[in-house]
N, C-alpha and C positions, 0 to 999 in steps of 0.2 A: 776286228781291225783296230789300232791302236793307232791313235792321232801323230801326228808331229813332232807335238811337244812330248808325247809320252813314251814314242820312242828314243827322243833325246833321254828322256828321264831313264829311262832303262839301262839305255846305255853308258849313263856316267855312272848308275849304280857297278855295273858291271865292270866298268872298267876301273873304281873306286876300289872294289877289290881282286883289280891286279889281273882278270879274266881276259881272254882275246873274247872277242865276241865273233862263235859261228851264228850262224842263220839257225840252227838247231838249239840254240842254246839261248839266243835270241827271242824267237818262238814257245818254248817251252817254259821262261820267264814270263815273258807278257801273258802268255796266256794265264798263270798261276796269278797271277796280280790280277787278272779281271775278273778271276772268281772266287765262292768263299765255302764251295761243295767240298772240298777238302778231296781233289780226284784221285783217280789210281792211277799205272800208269797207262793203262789201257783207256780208261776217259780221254786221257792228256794225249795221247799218241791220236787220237780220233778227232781231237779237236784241232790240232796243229798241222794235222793232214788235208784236211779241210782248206788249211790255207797255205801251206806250205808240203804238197805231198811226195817230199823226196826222206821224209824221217820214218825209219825203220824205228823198230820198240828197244833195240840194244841204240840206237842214238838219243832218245828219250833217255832212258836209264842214264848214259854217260853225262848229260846235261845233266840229269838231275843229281848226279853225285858231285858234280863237280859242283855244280848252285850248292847244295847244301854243307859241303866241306869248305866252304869259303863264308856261308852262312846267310846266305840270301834265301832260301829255301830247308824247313823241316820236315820230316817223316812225322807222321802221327798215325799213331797203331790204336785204333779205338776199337775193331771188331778182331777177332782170333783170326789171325794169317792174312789179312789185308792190310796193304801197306797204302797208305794216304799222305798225301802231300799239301801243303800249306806256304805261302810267300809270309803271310803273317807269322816273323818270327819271334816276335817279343811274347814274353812269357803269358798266358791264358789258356783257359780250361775249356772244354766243351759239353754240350747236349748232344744228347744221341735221341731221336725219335724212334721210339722201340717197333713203332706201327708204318711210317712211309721211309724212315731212314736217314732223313732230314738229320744236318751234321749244322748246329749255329753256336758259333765263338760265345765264350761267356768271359765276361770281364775279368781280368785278375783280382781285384780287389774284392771279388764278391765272395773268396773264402780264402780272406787274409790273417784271417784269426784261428787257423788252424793249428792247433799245440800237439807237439810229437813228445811232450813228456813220458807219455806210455810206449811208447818203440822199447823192443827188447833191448837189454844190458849190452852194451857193444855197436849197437847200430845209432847213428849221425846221420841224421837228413840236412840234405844241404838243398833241396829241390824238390817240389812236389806237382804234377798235374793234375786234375779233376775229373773224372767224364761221368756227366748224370745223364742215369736215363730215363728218360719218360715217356709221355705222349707231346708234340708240338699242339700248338694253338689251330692248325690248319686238318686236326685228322680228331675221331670223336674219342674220349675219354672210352676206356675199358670199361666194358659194364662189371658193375658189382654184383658177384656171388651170395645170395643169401645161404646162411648155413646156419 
């Protein structure tokens, strides 16, 4: 449940960029800003249903196209064929935990010095994302194979 003021705040974000504000659209915002799980749309339809349970999974979608075409909302594709969503839309990289799955924001500046001098003849980066994987702090390090 989102306070007072931070459904004010929502709402001028939303209507800053020109949106009507439904109740579905509404909902699927605030919830995205309260978390930083990077959900699917099947989290986010479950979570908004909880409080709001008239949103079907094609009203979910339709909020989220429209939030992210307007730019308040990004897709982020870190696993093959799952599509993950983010309010965090300023540029930064991610951790994947290989072992519980844990998804945490990694600051942009932490591979700012990334040189694309070697990209093949013809190719221009204008943009790059990160996503490392490993183990979190919260799950045990992979035991080491002697060989």
């Amino acid at each position: 449940m989102v306070s007072r003021n931070q459904a004010t705040a929502i709402r001028e974000q939303m209507k800053g960029k020109g949106l009507r504000i439904t109740p579905q659209r509404f909902a699927v915002y605030a919830n995205l800003l309260s978390r930083y799980d990077h959900p699917t749309v099947e989290q986010i339809l479950s979570d908004v249903n909880r409080e709001l349970p008239i949103s079907s999974k094609a009203s979910v979608y339709s909020a989220l196209t429209v939030l992210r075409e307007v730019g308040l909302v990004r897709e982020v594709l870190l696993d093959e064929g799952i599509t993950r969503y983010d309010a965090r839309v300023a540029p930064h990289h991610h951790f994947v935990c290989q072992t519980c799955g844990a998804i945490v924001d990694l600051d942009w500046e932490l591979f700012r010095n990334v040189e694309f001098d070697e990209l093949p003849e013809g190719l221009q980066a204008q943009t790059y994302e990160m996503t490392v994987k490993g183990t979190c702090d919260r799950c045990p390090p992979p035991a080491k194979i002697d060989g």
